[in-house]
Biopython code that builds the backbone (N, CA, C, O; Angstrom):
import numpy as np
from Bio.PDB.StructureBuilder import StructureBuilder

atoms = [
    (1, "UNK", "N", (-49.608, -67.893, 130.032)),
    (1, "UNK", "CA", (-49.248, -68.421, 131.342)),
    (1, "UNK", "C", (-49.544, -69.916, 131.370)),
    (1, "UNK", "O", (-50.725, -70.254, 131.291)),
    (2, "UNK", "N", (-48.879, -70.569, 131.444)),
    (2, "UNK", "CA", (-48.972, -71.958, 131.731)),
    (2, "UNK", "C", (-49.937, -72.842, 132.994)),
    (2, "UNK", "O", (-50.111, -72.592, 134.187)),
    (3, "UNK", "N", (-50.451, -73.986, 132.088)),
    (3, "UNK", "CA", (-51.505, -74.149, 133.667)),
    (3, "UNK", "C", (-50.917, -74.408, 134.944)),
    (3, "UNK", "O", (-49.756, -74.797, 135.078)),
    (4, "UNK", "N", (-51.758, -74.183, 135.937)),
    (4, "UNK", "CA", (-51.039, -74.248, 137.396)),
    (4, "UNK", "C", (-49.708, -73.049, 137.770)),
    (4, "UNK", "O", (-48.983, -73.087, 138.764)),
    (5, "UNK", "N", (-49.674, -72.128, 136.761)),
    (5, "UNK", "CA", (-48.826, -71.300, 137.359)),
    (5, "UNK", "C", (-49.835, -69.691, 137.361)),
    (5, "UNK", "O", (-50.659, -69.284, 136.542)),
    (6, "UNK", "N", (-49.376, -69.138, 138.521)),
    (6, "UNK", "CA", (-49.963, -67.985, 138.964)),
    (6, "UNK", "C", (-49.242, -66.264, 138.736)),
    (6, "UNK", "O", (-48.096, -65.893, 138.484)),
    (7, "UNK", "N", (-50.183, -65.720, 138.901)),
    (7, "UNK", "CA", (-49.531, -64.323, 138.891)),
    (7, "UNK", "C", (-49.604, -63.368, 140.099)),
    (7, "UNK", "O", (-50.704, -62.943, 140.454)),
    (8, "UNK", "N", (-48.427, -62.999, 140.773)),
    (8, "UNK", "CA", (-48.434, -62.665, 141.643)),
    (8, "UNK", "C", (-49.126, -61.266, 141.792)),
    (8, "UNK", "O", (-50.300, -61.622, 141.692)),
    (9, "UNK", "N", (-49.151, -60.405, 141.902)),
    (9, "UNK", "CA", (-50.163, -58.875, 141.900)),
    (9, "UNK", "C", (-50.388, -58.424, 143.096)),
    (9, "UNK", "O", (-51.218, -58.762, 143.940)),
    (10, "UNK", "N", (-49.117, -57.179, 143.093)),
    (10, "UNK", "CA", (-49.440, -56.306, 144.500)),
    (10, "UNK", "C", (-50.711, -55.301, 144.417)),
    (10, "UNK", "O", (-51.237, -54.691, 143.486)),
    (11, "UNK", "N", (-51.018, -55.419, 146.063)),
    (11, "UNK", "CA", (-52.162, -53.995, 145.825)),
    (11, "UNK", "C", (-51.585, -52.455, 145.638)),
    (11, "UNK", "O", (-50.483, -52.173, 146.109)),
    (12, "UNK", "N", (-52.331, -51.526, 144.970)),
    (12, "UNK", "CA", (-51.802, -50.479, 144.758)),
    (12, "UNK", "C", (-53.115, -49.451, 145.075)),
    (12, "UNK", "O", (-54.198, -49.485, 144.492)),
    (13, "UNK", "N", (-52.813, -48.756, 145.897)),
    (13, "UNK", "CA", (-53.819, -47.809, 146.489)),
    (13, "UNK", "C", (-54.318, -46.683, 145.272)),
    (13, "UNK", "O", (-53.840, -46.645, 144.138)),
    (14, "UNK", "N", (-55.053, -46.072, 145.633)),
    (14, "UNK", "CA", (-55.642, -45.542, 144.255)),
    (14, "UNK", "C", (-55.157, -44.002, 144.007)),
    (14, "UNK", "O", (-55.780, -43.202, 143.309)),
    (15, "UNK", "N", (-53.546, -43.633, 144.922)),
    (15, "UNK", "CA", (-52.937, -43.162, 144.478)),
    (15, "UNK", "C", (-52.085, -43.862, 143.930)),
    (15, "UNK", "O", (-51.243, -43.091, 143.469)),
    (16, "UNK", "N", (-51.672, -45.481, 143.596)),
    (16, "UNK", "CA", (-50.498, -45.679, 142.748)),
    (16, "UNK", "C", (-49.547, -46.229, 144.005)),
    (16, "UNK", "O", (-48.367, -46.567, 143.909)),
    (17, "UNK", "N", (-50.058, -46.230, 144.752)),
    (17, "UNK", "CA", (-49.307, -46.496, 146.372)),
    (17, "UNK", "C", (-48.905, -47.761, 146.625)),
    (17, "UNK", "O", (-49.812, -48.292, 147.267)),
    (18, "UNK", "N", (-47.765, -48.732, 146.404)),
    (18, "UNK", "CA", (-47.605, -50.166, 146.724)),
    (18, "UNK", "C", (-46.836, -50.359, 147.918)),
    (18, "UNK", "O", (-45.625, -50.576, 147.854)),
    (19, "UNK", "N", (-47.639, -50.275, 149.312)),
    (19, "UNK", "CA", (-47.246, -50.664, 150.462)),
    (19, "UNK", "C", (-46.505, -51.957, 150.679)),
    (19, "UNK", "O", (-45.928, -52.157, 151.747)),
    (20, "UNK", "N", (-46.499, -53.310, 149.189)),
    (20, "UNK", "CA", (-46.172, -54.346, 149.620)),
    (20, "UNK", "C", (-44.781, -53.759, 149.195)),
    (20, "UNK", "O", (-43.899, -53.611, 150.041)),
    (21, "UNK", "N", (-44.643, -53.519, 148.249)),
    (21, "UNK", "CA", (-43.480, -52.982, 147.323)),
    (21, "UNK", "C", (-41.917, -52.177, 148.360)),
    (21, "UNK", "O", (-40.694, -52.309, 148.325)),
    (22, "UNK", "N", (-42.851, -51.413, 149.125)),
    (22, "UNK", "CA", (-42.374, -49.867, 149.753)),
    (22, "UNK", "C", (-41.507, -50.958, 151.075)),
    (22, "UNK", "O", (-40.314, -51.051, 151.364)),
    (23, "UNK", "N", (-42.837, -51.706, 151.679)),
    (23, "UNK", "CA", (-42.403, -52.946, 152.595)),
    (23, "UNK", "C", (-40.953, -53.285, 152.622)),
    (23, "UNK", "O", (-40.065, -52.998, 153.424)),
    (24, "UNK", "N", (-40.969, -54.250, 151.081)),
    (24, "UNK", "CA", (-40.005, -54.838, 151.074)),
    (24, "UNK", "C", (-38.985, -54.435, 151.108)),
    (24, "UNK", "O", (-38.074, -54.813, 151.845)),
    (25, "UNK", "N", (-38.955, -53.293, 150.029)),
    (25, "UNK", "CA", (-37.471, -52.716, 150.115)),
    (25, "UNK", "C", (-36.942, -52.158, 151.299)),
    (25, "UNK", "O", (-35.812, -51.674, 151.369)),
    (26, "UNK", "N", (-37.815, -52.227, 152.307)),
    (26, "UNK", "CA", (-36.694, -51.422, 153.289)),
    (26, "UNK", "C", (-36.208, -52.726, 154.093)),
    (26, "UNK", "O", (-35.528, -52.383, 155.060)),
    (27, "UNK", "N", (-36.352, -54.098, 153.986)),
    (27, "UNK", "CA", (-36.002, -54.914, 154.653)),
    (27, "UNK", "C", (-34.345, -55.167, 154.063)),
    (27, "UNK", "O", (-33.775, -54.838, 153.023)),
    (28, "UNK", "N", (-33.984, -55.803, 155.102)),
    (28, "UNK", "CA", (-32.339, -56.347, 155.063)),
    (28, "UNK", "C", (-32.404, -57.482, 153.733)),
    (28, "UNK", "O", (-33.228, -58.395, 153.699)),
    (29, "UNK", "N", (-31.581, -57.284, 152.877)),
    (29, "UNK", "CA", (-31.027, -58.086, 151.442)),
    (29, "UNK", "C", (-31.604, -59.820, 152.175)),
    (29, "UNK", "O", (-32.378, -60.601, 151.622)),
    (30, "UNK", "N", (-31.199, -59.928, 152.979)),
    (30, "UNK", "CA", (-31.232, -61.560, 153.272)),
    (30, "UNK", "C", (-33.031, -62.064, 153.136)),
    (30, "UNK", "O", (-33.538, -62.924, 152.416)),
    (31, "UNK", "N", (-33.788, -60.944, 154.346)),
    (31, "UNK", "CA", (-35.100, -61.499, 154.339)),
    (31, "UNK", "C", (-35.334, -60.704, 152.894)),
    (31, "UNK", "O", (-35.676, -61.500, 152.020)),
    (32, "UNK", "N", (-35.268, -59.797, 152.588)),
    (32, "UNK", "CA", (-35.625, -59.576, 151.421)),
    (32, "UNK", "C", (-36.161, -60.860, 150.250)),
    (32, "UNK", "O", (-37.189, -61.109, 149.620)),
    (33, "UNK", "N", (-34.798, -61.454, 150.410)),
    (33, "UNK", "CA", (-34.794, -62.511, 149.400)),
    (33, "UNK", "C", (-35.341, -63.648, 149.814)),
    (33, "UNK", "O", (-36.026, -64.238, 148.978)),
    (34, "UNK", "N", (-35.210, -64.215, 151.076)),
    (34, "UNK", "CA", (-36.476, -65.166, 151.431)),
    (34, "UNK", "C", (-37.627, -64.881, 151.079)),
    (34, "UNK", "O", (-38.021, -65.723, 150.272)),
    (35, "UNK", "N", (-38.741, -63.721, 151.384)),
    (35, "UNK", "CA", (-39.499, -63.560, 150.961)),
    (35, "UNK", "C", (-39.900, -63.508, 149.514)),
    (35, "UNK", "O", (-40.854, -64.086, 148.993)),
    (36, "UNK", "N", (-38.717, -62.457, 148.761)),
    (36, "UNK", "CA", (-39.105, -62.754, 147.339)),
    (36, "UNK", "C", (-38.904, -64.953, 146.542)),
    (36, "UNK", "O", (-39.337, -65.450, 145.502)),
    (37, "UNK", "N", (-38.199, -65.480, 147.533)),
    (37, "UNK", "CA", (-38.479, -66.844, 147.504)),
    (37, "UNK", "C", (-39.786, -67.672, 147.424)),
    (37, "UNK", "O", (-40.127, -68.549, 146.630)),
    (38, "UNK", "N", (-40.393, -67.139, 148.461)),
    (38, "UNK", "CA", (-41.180, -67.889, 148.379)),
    (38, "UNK", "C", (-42.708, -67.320, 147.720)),
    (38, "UNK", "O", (-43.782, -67.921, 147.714)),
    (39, "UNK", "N", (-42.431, -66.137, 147.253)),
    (39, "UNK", "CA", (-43.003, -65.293, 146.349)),
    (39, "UNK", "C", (-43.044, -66.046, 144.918)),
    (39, "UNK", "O", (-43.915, -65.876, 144.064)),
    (40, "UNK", "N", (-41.926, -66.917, 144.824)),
    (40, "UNK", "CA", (-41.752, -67.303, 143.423)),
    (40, "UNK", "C", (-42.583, -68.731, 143.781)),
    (40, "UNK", "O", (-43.449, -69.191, 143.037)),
    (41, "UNK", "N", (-42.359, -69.059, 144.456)),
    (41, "UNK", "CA", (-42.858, -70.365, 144.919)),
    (41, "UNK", "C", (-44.202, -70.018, 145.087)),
    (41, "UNK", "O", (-44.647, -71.094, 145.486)),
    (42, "UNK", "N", (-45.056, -69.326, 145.059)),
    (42, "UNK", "CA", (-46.289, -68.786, 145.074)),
    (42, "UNK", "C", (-47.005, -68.516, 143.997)),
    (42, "UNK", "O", (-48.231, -68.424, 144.063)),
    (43, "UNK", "N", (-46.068, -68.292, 142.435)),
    (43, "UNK", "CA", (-46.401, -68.139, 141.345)),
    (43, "UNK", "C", (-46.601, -69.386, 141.230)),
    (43, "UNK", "O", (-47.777, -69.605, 140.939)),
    (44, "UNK", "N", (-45.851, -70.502, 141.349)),
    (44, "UNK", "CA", (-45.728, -71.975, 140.858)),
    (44, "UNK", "C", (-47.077, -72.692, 141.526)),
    (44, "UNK", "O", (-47.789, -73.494, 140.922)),
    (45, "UNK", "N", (-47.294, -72.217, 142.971)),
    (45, "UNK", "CA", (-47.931, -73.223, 143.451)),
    (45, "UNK", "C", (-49.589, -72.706, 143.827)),
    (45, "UNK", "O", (-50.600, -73.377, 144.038)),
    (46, "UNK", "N", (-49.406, -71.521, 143.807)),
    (46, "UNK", "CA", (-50.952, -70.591, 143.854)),
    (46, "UNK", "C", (-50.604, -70.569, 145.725)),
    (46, "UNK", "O", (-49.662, -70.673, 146.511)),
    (47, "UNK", "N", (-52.058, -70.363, 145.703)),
    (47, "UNK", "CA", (-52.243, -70.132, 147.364)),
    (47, "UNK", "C", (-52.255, -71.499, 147.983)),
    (47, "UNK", "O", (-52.363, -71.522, 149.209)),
    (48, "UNK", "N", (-52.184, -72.365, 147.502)),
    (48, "UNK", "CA", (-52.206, -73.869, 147.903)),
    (48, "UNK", "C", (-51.362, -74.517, 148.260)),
    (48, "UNK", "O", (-51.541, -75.729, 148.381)),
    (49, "UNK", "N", (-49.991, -73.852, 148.589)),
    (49, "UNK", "CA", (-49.043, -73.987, 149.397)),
    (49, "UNK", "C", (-49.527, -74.667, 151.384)),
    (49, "UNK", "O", (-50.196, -74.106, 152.252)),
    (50, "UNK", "N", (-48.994, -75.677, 151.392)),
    (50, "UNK", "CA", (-49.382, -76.019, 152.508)),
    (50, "UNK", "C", (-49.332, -75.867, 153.840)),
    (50, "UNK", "O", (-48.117, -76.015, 153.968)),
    (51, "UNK", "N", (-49.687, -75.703, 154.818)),
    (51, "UNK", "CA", (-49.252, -75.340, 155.991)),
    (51, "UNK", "C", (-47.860, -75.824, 157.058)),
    (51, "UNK", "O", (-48.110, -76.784, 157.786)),
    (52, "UNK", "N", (-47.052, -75.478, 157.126)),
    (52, "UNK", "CA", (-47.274, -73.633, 157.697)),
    (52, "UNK", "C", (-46.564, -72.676, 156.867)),
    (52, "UNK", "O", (-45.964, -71.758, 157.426)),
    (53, "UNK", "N", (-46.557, -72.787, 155.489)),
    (53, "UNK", "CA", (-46.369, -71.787, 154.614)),
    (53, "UNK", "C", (-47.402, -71.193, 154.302)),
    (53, "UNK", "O", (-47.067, -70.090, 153.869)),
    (54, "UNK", "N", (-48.487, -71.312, 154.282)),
    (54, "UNK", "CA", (-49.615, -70.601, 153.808)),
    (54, "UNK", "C", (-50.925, -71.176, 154.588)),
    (54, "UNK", "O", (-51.036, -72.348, 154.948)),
    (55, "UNK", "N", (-51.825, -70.234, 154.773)),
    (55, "UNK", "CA", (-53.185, -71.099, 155.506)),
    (55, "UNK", "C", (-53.965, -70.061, 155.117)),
    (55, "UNK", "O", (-53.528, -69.215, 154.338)),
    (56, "UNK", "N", (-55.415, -70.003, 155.701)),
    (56, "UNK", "CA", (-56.613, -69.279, 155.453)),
    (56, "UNK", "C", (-57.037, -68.798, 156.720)),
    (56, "UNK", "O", (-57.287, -69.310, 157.812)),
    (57, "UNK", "N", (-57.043, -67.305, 156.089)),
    (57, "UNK", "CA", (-57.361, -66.355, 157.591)),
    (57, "UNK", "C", (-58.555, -66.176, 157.582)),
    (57, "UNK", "O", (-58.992, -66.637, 158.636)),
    (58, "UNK", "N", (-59.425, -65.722, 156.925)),
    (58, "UNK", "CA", (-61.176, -65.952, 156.701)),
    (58, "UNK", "C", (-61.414, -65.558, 155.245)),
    (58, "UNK", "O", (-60.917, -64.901, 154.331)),
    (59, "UNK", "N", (-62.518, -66.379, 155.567)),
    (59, "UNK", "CA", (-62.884, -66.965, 153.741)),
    (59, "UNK", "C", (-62.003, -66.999, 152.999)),
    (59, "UNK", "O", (-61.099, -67.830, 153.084)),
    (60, "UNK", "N", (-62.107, -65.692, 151.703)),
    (60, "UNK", "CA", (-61.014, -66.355, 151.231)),
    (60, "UNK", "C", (-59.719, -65.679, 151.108)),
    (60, "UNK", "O", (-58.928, -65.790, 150.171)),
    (61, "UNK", "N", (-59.579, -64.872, 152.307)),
    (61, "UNK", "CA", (-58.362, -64.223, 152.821)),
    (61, "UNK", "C", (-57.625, -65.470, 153.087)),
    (61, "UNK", "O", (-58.117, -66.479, 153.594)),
    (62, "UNK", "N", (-56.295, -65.308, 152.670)),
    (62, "UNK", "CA", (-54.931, -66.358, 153.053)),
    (62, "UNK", "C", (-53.667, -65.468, 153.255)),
    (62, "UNK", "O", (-53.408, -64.308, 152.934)),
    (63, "UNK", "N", (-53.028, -66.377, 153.861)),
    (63, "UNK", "CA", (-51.644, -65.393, 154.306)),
    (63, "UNK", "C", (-50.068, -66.415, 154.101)),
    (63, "UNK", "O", (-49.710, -67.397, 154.752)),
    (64, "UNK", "N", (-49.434, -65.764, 153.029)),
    (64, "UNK", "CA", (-47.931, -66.669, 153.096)),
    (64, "UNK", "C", (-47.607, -66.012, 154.400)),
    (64, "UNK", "O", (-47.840, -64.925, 154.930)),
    (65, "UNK", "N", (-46.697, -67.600, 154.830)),
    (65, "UNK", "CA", (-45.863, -67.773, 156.121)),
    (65, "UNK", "C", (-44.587, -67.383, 156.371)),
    (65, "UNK", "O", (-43.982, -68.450, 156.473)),
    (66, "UNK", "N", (-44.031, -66.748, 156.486)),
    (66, "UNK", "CA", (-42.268, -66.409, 156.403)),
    (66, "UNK", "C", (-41.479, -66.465, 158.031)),
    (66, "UNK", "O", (-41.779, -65.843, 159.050)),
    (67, "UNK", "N", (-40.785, -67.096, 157.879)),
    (67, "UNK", "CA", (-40.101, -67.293, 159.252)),
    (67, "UNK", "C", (-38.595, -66.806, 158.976)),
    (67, "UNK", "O", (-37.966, -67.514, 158.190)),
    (68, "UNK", "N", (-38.016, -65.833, 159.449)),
    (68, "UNK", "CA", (-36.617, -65.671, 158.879)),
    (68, "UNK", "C", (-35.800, -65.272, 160.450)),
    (68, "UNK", "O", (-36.085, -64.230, 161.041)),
    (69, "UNK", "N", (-34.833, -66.199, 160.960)),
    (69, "UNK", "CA", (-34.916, -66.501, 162.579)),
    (69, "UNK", "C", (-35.511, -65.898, 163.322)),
    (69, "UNK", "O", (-36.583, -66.450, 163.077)),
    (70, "UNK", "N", (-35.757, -65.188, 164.077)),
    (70, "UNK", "CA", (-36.507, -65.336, 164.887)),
    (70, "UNK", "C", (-38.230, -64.472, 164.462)),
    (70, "UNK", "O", (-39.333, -64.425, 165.005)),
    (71, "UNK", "N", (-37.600, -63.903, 163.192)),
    (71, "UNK", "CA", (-38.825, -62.907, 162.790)),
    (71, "UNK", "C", (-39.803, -63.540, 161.964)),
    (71, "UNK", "O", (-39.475, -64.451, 161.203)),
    (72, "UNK", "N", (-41.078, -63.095, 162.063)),
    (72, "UNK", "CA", (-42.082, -63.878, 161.339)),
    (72, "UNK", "C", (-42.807, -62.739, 160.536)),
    (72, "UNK", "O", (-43.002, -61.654, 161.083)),
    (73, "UNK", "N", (-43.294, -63.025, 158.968)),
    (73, "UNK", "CA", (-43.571, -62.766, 158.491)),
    (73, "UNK", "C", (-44.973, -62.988, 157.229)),
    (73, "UNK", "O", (-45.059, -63.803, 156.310)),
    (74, "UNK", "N", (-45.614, -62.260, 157.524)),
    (74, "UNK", "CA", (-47.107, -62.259, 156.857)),
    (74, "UNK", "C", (-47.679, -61.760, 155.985)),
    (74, "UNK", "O", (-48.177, -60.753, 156.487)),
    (75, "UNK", "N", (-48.032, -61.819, 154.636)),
    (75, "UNK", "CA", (-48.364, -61.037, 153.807)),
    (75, "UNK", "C", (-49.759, -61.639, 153.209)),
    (75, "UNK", "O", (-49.794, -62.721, 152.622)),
    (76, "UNK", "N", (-50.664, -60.988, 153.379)),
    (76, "UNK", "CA", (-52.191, -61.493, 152.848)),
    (76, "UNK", "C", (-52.594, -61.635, 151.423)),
    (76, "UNK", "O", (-52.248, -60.941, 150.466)),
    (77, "UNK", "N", (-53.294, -62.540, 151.455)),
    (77, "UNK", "CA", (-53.221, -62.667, 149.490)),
    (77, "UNK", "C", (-54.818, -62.734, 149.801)),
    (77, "UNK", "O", (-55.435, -62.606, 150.858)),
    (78, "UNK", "N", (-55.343, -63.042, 148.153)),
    (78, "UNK", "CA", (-56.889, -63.641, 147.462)),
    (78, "UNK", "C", (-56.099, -64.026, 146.083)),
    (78, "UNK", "O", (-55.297, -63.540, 145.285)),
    (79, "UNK", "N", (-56.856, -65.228, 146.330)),
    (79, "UNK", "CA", (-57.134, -66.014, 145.065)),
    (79, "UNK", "C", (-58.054, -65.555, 144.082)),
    (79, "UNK", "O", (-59.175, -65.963, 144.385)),
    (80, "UNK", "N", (-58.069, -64.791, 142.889)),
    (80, "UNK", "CA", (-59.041, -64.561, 141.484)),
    (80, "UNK", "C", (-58.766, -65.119, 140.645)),
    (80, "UNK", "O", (-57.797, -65.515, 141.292)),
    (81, "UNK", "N", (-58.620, -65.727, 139.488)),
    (81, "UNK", "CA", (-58.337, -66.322, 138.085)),
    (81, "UNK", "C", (-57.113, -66.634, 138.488)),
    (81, "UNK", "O", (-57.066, -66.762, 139.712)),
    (82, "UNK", "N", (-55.775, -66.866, 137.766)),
    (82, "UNK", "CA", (-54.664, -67.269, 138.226)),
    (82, "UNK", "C", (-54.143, -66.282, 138.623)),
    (82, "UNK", "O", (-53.226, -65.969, 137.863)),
    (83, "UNK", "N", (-54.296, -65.368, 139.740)),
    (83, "UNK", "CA", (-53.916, -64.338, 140.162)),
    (83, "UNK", "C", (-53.756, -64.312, 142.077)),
    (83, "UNK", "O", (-54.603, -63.914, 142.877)),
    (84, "UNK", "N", (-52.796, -64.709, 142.280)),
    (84, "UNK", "CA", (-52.829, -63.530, 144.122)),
    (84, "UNK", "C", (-52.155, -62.246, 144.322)),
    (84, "UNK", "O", (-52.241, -61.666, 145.405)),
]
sb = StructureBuilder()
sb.init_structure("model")
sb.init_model(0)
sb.init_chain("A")
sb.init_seg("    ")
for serial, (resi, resn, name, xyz) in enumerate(atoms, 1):
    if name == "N":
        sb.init_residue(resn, " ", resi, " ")
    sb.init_atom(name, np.array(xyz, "f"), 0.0, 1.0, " ", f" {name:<3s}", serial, name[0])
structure = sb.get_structure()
């Protein structure tokens, strides 16, 4: 992995369960793909994406920003090694 680039990593419940995963797909193709946008843009830039794409909800809980008209969208990360 190259420096400054990240790895994205959904949670998976300890049946194997990926709520972010399950999420997405049921959304409409369009936000779908915004989100997986700035998902990529999240590998590149870590959690250090600036506001109001990303901020800090406590410690070191953070949340990407998604605005797709009128709907807003939130998905919580942590920062570990090059990993959210």
């Amino acid at each position: 992995m190259a420096e400054g680039s990240y790895e994205v990593v959904f949670y998976r419940s300890p049946r194997g369960e990926c709520f972010t995963e399950a999420f997405l797909n049921e959304l409409p193709a369009k936000v779908r793909g915004k989100i997986l946008r700035w998902l990529e843009a999240l590998e590149t830039h870590g959690p250090q994406l600036p506001r109001p794409y990303a901020d800090i909800v406590r410690g070191k809980i953070r949340e990407l920003r998604i605005v797709f008209s009128s709907s807003h969208y939130r998905l919580l990360m942590r920062e570990w090694e090059n990993r959210v």
